[in-house]
Rosetta silent file (secondary structure, phi, psi, omega in degrees, C-alpha in Angstrom):
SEQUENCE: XXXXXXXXXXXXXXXXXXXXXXXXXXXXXXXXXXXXXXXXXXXXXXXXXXXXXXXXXXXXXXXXXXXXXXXXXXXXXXXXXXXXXXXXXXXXXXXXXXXXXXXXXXXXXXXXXXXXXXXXXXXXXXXXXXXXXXXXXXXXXXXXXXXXXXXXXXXXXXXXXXXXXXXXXXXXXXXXXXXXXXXXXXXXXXXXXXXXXXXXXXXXXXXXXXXXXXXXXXXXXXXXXXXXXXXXXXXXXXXXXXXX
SCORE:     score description
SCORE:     0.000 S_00000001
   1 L     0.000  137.370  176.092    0.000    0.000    0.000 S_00000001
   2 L  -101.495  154.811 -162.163    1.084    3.139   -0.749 S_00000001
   3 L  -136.062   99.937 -148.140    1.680    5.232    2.207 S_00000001
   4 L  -117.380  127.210  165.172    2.364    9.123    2.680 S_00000001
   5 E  -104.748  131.062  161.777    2.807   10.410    6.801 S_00000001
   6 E  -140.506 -167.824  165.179    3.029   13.596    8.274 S_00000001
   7 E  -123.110  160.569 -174.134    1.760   15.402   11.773 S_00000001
   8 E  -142.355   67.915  167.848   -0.467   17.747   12.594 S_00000001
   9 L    61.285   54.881  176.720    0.065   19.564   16.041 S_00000001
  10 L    95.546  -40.608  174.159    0.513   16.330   17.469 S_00000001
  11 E   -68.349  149.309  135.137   -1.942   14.321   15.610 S_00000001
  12 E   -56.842  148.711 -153.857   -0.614   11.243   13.111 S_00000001
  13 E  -172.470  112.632  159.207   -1.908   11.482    9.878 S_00000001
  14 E  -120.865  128.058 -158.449   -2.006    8.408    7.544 S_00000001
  15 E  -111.175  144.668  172.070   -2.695    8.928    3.805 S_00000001
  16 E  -144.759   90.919 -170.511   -3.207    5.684    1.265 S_00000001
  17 L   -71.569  118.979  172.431   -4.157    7.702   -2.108 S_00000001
  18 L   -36.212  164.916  179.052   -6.570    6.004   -4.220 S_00000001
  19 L   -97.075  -19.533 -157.606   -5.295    5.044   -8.099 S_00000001
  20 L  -105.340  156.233 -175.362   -7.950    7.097   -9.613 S_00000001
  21 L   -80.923  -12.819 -175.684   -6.671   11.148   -9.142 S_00000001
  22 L  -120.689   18.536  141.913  -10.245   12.236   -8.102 S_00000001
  23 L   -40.633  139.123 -178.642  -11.323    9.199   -5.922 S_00000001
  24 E   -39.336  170.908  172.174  -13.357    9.817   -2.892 S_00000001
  25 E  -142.943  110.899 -177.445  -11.474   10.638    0.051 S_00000001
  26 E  -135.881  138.141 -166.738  -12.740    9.472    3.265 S_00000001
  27 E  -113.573  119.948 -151.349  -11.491   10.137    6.413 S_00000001
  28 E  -124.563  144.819  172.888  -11.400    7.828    9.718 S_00000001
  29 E  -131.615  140.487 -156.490  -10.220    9.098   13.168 S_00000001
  30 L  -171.825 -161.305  178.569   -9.078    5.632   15.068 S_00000001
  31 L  -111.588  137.833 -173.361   -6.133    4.232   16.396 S_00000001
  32 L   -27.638  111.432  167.434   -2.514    3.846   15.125 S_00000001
  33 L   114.943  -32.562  173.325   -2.430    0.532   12.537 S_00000001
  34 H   -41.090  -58.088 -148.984   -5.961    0.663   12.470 S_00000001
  35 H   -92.771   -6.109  131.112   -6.850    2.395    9.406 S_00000001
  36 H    -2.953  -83.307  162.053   -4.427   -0.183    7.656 S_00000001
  37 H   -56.920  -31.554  136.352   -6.311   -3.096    8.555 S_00000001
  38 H    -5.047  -94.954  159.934   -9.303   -1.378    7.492 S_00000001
  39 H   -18.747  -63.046 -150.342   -7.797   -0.478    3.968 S_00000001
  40 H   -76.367   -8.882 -154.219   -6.887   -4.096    3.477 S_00000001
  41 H   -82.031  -27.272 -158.611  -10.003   -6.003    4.812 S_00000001
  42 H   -97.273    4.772  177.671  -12.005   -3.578    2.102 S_00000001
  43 H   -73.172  -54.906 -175.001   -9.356   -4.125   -1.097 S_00000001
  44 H   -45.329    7.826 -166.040   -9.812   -7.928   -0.173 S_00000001
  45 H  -124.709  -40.515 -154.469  -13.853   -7.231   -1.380 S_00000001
  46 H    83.137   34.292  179.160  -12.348   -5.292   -4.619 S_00000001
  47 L   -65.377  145.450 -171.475  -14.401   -2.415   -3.260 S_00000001
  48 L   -65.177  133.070  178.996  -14.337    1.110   -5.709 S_00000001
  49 L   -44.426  155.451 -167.729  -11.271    3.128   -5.238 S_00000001
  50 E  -147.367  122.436  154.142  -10.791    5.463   -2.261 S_00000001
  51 E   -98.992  130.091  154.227   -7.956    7.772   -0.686 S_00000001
  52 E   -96.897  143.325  173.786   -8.011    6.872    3.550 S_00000001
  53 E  -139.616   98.615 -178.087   -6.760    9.299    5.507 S_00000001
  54 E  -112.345  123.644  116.486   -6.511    7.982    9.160 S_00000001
  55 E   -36.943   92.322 -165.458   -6.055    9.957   12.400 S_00000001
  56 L  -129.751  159.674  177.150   -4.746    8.707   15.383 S_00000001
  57 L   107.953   56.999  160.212   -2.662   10.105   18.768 S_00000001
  58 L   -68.576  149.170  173.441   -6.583   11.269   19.656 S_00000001
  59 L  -124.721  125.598  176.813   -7.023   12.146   23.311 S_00000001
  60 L   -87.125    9.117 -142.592  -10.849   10.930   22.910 S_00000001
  61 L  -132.220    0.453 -165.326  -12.489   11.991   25.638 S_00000001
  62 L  -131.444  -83.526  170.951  -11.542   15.658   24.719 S_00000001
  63 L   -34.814  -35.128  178.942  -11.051   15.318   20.726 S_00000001
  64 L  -103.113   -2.174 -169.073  -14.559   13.259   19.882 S_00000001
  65 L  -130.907  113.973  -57.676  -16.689   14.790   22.400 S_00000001
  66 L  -128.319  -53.371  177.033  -18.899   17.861   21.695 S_00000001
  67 L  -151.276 -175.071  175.444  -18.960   19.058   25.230 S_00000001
  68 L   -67.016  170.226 -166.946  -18.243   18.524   28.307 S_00000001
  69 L  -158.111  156.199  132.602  -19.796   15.224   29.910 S_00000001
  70 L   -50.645  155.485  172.079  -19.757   13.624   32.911 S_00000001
  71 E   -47.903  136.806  177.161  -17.499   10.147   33.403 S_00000001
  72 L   -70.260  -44.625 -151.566  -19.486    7.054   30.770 S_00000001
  73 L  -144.255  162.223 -175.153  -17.907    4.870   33.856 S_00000001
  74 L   -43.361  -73.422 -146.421  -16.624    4.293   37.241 S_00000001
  75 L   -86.798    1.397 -176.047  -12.926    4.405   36.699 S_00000001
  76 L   -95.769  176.370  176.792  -12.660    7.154   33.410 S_00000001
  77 L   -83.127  175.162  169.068  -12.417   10.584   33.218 S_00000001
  78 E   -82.271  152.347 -176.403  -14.846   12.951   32.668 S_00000001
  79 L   -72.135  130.379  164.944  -15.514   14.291   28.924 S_00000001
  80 L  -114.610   92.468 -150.784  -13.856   17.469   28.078 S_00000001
  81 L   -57.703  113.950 -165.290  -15.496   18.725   25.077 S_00000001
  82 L  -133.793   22.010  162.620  -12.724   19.908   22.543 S_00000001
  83 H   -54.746  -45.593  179.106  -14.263   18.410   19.397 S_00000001
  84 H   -61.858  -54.325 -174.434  -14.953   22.133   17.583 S_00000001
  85 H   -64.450  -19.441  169.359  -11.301   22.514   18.098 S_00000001
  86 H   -61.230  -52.272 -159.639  -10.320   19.323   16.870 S_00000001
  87 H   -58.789  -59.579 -164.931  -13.020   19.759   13.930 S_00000001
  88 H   -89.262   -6.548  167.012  -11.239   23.019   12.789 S_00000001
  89 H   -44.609  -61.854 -173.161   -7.728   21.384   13.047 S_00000001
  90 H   -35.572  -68.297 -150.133   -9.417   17.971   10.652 S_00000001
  91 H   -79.161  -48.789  150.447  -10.851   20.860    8.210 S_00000001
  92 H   -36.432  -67.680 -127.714   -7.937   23.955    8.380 S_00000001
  93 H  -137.320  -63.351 -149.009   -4.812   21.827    8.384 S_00000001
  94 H   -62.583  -44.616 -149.767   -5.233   18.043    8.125 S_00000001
  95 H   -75.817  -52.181 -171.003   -7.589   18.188    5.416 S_00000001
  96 H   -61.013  -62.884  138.534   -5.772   20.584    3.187 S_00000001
  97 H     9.837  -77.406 -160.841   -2.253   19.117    4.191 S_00000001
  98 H   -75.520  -48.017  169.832   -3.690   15.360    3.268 S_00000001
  99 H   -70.357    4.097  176.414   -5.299   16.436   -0.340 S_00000001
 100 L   -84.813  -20.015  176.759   -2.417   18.626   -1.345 S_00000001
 101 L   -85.040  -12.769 -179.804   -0.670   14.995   -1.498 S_00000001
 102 L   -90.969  158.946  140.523   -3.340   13.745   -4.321 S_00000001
 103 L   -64.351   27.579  177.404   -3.360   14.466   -7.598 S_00000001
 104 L   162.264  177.279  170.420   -6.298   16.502   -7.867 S_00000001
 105 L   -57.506  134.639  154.344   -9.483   17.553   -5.439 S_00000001
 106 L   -72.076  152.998 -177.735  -11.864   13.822   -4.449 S_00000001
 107 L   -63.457  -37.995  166.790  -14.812   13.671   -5.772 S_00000001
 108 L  -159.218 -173.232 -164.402  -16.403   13.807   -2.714 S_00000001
 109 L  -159.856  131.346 -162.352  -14.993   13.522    0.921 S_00000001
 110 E  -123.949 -168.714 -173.327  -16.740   11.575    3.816 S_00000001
 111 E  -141.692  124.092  171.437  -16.054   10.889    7.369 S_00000001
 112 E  -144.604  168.907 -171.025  -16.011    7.440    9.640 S_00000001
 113 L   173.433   52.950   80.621  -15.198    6.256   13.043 S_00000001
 114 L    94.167  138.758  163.984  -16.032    3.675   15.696 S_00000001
 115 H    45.483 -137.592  163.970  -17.229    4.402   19.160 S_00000001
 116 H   -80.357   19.013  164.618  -16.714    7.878   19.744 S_00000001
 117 H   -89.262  -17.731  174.882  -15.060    8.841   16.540 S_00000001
 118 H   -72.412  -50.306  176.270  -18.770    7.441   15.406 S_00000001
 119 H   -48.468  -61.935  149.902  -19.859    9.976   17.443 S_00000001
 120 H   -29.472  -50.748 -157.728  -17.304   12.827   16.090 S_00000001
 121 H   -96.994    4.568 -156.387  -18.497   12.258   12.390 S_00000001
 122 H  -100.429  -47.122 -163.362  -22.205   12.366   13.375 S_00000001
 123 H   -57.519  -62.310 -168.647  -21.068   15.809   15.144 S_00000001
 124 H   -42.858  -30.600 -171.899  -18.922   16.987   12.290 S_00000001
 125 H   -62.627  -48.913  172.709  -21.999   16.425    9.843 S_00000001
 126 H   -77.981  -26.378 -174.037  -23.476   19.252   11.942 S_00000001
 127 H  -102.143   -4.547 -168.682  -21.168   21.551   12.736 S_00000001
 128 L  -133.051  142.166  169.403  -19.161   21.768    9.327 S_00000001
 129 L  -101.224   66.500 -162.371  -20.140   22.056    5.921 S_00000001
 130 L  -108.558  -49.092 -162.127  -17.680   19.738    5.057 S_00000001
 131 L  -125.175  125.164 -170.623  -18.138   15.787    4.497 S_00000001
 132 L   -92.967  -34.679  179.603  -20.798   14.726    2.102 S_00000001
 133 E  -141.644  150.030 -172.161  -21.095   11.188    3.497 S_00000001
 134 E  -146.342  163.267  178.145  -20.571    9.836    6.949 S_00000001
 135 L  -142.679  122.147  162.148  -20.564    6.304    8.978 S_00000001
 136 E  -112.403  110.581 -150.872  -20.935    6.216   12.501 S_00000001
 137 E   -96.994   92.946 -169.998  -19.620    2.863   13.320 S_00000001
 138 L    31.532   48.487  143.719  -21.058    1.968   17.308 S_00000001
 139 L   -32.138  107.276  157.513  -21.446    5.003   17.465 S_00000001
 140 H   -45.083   63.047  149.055  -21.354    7.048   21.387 S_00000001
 141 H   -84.927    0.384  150.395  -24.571    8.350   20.628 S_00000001
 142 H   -82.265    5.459  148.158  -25.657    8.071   23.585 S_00000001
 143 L   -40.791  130.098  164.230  -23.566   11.243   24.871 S_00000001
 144 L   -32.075  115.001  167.023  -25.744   13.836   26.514 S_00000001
 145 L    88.522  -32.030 -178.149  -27.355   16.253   24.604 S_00000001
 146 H   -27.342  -90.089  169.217  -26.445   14.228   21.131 S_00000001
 147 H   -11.058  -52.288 -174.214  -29.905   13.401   20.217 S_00000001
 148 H  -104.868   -0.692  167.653  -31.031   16.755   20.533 S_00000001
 149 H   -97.185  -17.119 -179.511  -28.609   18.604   19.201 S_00000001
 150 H   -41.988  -81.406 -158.731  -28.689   16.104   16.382 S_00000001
 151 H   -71.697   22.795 -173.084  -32.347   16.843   15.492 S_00000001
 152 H  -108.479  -55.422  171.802  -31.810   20.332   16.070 S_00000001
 153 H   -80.797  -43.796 -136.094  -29.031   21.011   14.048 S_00000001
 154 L   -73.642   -4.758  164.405  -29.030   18.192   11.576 S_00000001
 155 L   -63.706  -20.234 -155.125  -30.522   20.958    8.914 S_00000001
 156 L   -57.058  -67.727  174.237  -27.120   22.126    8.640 S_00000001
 157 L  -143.053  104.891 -160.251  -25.814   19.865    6.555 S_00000001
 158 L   -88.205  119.572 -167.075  -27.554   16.980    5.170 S_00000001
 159 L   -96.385  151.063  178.152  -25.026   14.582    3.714 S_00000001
 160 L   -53.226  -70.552 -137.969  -25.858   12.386    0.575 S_00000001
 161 E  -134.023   89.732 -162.738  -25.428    9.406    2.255 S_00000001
 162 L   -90.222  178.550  165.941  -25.455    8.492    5.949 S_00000001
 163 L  -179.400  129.265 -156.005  -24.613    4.752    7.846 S_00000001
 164 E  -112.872   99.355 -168.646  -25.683    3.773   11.180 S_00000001
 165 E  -143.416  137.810 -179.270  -24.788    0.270   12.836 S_00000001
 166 E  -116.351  162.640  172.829  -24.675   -0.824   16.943 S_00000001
 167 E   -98.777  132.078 -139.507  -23.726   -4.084   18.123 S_00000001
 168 L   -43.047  -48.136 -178.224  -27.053   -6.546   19.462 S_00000001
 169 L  -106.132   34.244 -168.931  -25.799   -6.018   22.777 S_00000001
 170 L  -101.677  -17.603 -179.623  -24.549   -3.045   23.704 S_00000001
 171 L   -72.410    8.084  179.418  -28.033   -0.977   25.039 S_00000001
 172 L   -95.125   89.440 -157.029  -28.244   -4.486   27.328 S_00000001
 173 L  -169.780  131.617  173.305  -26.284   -2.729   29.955 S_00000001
 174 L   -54.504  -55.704 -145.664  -26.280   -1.892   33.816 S_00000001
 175 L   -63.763  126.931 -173.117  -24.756    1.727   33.143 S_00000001
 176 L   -82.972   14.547  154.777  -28.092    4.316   32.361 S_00000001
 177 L  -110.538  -61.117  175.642  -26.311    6.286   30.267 S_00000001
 178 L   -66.635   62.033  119.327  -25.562    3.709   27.303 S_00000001
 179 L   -72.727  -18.461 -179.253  -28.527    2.549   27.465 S_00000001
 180 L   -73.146  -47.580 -173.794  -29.622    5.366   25.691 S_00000001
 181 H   -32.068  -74.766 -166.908  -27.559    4.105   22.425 S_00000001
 182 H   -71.754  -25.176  160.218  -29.648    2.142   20.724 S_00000001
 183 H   -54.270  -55.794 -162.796  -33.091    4.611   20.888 S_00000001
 184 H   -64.698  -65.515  161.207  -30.733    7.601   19.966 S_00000001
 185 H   135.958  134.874  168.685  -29.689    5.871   17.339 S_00000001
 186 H   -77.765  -17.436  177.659  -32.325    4.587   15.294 S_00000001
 187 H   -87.393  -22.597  164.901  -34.116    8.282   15.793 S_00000001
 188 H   -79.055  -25.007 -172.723  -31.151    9.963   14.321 S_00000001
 189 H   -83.915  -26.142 -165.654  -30.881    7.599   11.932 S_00000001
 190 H   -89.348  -58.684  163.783  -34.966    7.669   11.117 S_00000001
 191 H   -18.384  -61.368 -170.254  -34.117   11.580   11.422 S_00000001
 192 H   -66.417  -57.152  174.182  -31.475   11.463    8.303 S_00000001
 193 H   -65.876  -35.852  144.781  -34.034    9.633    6.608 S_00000001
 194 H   -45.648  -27.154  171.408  -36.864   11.759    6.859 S_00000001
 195 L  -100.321   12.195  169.968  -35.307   14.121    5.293 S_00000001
 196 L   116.712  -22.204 -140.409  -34.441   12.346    1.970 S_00000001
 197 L   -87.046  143.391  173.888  -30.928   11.332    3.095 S_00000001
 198 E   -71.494  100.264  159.539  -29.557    7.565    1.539 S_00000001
 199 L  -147.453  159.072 -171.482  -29.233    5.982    5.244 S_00000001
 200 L  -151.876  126.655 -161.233  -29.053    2.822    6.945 S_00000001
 201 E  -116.024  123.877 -168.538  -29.028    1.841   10.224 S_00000001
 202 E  -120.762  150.984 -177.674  -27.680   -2.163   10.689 S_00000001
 203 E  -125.774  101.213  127.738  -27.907   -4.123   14.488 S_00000001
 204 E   -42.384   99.288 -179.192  -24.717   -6.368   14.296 S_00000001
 205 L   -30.573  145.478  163.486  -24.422   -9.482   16.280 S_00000001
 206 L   113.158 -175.681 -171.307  -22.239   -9.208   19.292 S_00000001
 207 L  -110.611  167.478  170.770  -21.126   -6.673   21.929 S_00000001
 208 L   -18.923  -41.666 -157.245  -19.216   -3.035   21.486 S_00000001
 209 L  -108.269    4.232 -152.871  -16.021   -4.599   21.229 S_00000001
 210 L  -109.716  105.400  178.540  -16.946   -7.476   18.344 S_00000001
 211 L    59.217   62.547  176.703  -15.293   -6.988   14.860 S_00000001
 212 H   -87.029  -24.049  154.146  -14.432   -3.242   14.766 S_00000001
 213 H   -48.713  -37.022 -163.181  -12.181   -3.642   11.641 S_00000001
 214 H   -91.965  -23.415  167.405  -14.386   -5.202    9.681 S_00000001
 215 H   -48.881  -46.508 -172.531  -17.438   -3.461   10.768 S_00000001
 216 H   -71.470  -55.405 -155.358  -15.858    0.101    9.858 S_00000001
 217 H   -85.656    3.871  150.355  -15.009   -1.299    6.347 S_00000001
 218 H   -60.558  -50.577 -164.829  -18.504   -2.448    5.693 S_00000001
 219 H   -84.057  -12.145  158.033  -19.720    0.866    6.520 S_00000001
 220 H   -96.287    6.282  174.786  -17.233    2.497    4.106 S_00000001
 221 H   -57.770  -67.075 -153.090  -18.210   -0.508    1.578 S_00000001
 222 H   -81.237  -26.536  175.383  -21.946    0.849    1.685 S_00000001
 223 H   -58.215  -42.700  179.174  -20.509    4.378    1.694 S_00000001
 224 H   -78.718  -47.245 -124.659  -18.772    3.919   -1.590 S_00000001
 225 L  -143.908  -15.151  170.873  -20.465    1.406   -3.567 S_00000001
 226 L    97.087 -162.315 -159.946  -24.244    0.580   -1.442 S_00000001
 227 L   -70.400  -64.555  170.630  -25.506   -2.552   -0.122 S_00000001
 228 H   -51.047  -31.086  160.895  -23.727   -4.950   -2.447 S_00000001
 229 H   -86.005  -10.588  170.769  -20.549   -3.839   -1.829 S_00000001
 230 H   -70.862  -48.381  162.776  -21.256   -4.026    2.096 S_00000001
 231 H   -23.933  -75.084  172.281  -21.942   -7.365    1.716 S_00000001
 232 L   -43.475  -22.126  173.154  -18.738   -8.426    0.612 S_00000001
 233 L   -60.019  122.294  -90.143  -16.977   -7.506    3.725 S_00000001
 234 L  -161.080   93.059  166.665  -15.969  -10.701    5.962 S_00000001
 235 L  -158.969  159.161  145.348  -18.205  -10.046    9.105 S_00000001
 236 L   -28.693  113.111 -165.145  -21.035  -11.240   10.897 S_00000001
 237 L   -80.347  161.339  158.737  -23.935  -10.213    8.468 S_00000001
 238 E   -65.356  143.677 -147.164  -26.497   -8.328   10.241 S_00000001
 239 L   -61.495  136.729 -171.266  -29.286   -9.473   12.543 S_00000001
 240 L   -62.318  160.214  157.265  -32.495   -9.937    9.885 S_00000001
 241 L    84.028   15.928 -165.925  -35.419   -7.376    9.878 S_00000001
 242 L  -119.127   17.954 -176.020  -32.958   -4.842   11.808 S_00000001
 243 L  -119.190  151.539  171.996  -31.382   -2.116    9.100 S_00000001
 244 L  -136.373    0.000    0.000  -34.482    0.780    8.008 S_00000001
């Protein structure tokens, strides 16, 4: 794979430029090595060219999250919401930085992310006119205030093409704030969709932690290429009667 690195005021920045010069560009904030496996699980489908751009040295609890929060759990910290600043680093520097390395502008330019980086592109979708398509991958949407700033905001910028997927078991859960996940959401996702938006919301077998490579590169599968190309991805298919 080819592979161009730089930094960005701390962040890592990984680039893997698509063969076509105006291929999509989509852009995952994860963990170092991550957006690698990722790349390869979705070549291995023959899925339509893409430049990845992954972001990692995240402090998440401050970089994905909106606002401040209270602790999700007994032993973390509490969220210190520093996402708008992250947001204009991604769009000011990273962004410009990482497409100055293609041959030409992508065609279009999306956003993905797992957990609260699910959360993050769900945000970005609101607060930036930026990203045309997005995946929120077990998604935190069950952060405080999400939901409602979602369906508040969510005029802002209506993306082509949204994608929504939880794992069976993660609202099955002592702690009363994710529990909130899976209601939140299917009404954001049933949101996106009321308003004309291409979106799909899938309930994956398993718990939080069950196939997050392969999960994310289904949901950039269906981002590039739709249903048929999600399909091809080497996962657990989803539980029947559960994507709207």
């Amino acid at each position: 794979m080819l592979l161009h690195t730089f930094e960005a005021e701390g962040k890592s920045v990984c680039l893997f430029p698509g063969r076509q010069p105006d291929a999509p560009a989509l852009y995952l904030n994860t963990f170092p090595g991550e957006g690698e496996r990722v790349l390869r699980a979705l070549r291995e489908t023959g899925c339509a060219d893409f430049s990845l751009v992954a972001v990692s040295n995240l402090d998440w609890n401050c970089d994905m999250a909106p606002w401040d929060a209270p602790p999700a759990f007994a032993r973390s910290g509490p969220f210190t919401g520093g996402a708008q600043e992250y947001l204009g680093l991604l769009t000011q520097k990273i962004i410009p930085l990482a497409e100055g390395q293609l041959a030409s502008a992508p065609r279009w330019r999306g956003i993905a992310g797992y957990s609260m980086a699910g959360l993050f592109a769900v945000y970005a979708l609101c607060a930036a006119d930026v990203f045309s398509r997005a995946a929120s991958v077990s998604g935190s949407l069950w952060f405080p205030g999400m939901r409602e700033y979602v369906l508040s905001h969510g005029r802002c910028r209506l993306p082509q093409r949204i994608y929504f997927s939880l794992g069976s078991r993660e609202s099955k859960t002592r702690n009363p704030m994710l529990q909130r996940v899976a209601q939140n959401t299917q009404e954001i996702a049933a949101f996106y969709r009321g308003q004309g938006v291409d979106t799909l919301f899938e309930l994956n077998p398993g718990s939080h932690f069950d196939h997050p490579d392969q999960r994310t590169a289904r949901s950039i599968a269906w981002l590039l290429d739709g249903q048929d190309a999600a399909r091809q991805v080497r996962c657990p298919p989803p539980a029947e009667g559960t994507s709207i």
